[in-house]
N, C-alpha and C positions, 0 to 999 in steps of 0.2 A: 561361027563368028563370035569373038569375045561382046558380052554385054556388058557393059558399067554404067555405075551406078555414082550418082556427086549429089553428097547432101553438102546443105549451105550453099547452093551452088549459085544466090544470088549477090554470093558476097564479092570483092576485089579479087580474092583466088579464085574463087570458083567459077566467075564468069572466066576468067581466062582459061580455064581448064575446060571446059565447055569451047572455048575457040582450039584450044589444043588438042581437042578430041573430034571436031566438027564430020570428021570421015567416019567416026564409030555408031555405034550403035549405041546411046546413051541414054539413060533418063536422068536427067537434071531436076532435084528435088531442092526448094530451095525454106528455110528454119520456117516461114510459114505454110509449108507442102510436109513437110515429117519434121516431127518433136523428136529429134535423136534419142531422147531419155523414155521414150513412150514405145514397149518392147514389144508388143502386139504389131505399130504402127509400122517399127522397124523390118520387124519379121516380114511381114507383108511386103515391104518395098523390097526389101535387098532378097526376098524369092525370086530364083530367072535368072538373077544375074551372075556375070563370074569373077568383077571388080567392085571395091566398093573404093569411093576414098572419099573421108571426110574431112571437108573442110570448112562444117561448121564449129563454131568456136562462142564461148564468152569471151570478149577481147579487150571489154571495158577495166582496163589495168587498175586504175585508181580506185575504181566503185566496189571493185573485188575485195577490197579493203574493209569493207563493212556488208557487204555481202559475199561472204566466203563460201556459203553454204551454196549460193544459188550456182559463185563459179565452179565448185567442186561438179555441180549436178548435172552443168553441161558438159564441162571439160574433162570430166574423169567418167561420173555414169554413163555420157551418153557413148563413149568411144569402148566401155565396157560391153553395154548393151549392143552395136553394132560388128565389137569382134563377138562378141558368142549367135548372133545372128549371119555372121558371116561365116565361120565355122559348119553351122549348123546347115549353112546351101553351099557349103565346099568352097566360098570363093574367098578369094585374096583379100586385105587389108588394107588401105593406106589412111593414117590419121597424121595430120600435120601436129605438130609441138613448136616448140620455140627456146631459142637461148635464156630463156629466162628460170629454168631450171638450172641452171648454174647461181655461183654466190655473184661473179662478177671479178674475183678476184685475181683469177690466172696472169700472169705474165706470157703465155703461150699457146695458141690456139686449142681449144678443149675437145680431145677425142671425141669418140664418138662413145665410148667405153667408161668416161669418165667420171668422176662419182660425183651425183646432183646433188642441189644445196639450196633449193630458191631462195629469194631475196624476200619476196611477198605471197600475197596470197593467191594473186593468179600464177606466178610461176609453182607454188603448191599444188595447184588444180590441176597443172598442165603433167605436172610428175607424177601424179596421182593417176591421171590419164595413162600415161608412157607405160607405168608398172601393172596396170591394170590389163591393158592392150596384151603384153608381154607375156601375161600371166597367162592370158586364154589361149591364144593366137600365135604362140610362139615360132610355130613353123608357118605361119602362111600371113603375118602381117610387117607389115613395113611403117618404120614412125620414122616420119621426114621434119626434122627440126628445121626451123626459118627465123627470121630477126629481121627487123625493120626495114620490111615489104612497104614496096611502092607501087603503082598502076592506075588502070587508066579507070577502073571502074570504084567507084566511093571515096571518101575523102580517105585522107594520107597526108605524111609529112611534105612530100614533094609539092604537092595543091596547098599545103598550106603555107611555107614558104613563099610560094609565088603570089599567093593572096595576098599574104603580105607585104610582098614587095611592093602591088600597087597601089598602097595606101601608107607606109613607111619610106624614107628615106634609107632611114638602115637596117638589119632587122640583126640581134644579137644571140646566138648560140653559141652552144656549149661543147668545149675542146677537151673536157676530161671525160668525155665517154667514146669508147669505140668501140665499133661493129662490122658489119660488111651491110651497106645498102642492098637492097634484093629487088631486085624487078618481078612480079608477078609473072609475067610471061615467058621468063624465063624459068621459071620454078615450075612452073605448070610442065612447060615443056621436058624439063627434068624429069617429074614425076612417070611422064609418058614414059620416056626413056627407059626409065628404073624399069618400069612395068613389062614393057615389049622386048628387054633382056632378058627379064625371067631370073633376075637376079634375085642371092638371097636375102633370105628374111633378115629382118634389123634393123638398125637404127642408122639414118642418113642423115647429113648434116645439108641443107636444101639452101643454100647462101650462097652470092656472087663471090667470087672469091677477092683477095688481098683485104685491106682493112682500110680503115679514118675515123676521124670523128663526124658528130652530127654535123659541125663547123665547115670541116670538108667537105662532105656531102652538099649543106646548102651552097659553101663555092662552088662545086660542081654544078650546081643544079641552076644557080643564077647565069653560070657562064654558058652552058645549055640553049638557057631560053633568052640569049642573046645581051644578057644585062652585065652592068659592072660590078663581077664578086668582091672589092671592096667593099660593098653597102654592108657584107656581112661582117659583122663586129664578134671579136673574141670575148666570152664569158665563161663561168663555170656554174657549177648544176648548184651551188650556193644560192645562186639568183635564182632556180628557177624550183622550191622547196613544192613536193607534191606529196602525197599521200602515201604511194607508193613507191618504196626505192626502186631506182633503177642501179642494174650492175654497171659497174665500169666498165668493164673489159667483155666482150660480147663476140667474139674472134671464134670459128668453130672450125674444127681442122674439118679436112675432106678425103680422109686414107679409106673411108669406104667405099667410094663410088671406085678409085683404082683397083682396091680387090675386086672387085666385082667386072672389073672391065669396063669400064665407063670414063670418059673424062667429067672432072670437076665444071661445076659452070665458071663463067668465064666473068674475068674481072670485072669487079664494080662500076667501075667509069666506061670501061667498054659496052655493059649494060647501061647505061643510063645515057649515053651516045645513041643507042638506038633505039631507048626507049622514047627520047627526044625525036628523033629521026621519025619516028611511028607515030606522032602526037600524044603520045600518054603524058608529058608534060605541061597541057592547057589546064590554067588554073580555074 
């Protein structure tokens, strides 16, 4: 019987993947259970097993900004240290990444092969990670990129939105960025997928598929949980100046999961219909 292994696994991914795994045999480690960057600690957990997939992360975007040192330490050492620990007990790979390795620039969904460029300093960490990963584990790791993840477990844009709705009359985002919304539970279940295919190593692009902007999204999201997506007001990322740039265009093609025999996951609003459906949208 396959064992796996989910560090971070207290986080929004991770508890879902923990629901997406419920029949396995798993140990669910969660950032304060193993310090991914601590090789000893690693060594020790990821012995026995024959999956590992991390889906611990630095995620604080903005704060990476002046602590770059700290995101490089999680997002690159610790996914170094967990492939050559993983390597070293034969088992498989998965470390999540993110669109944020890209400039932002593309006019066209961005391969899976395509050449990174971050914008800041946590998308630096996260490529720093990817190359590193690649470097050890080349035959036996899988980097599954994702982009503005939603679910039912810790705060998120979706819970934030609807927070706001009931205390705003209208609430104003931003129409010059676009992505693919991702449902946690869908990505988990993805991952599964990937896994119980036995498909190869490499780089997946782990996003609902078609595109929008955040603007869309919160339409979506308001018309969801039953409210009038009017309230949402069109703005541009002018008004909303942060620390760290975000890319424009955040669109990630899906040509690997078909080589591999897989279908793509399934549209954005079709996820977010049943992530509704499910309650993962109570604010």
């Amino acid at each position: 019987m396959t064992r796996y292994l989910i560090t971070g696994a207290a986080g929004m991914l991770g508890q879902d993947l923990r629901h997406a795994l419920a029949d396995r045999d798993v140990t669910a480690l969660s950032r304060a259970e193993l310090d991914i960057t601590d090789a000893s600690a690693v060594e020790r957990a990821v012995a026995g097993h024959d999956v590992v997939i991390n889906s611990a992360a630095y995620t604080k975007v903005d704060d990476a900004e002046t602590n770059e040192a700290e995101a490089h330490r999680v997002n690159a050492d610790g996914p170094a240290v967990l492939a050559r620990a993983s390597v070293q007990a034969g088992a498989k790979l998965v470390t999540v990444s993110t669109d944020y390795v890209f400039d932002g620039n593309g006019t066209a969904p961005y391969a899976e092969d395509a050449p990174t460029d971050p914008l800041n300093a946590y998308g630096r960490s996260k490529a720093a990670g990817e190359a590193l990963v690649r470097s050890i584990a080349p035959d036996s790791s899988y980097i599954v990129r994702t982009a503005w993840i939603y679910g039912a477990h810790g705060p998120n844009f979706a819970k934030t939105m609807l927070r706001l709705a009931g205390s705003h009359e209208t609430v104003s985002v931003v129409v010059d960025q676009v992505g693919q919304p991702t449902w946690t539970g869908d990505l988990a279940a993805q991952i599964v997928a990937l896994l119980d295919a036995d498909a190869p190593a490499g780089i997946y692009h782990g996003t609902n598929s078609g595109q929008g902007s955040w603007f869309d999204f919160t339409r979506a999201i308001f018309s969801e949980a039953g409210l009038d997506p009017e309230r949402v007001q069109p703005t541009d990322s002018g008004a909303f100046v942060r620390p760290a740039p975000r890319p424009a265009y955040s669109v990630l093609g899906h040509d690997a999961w078909s080589r591999a025999g897989l279908a793509p996951m399934r549209d954005w609003r079709e996820a977010l219909h049943a992530a509704a459906e499910a309650g993962v949208l109570s604010a």
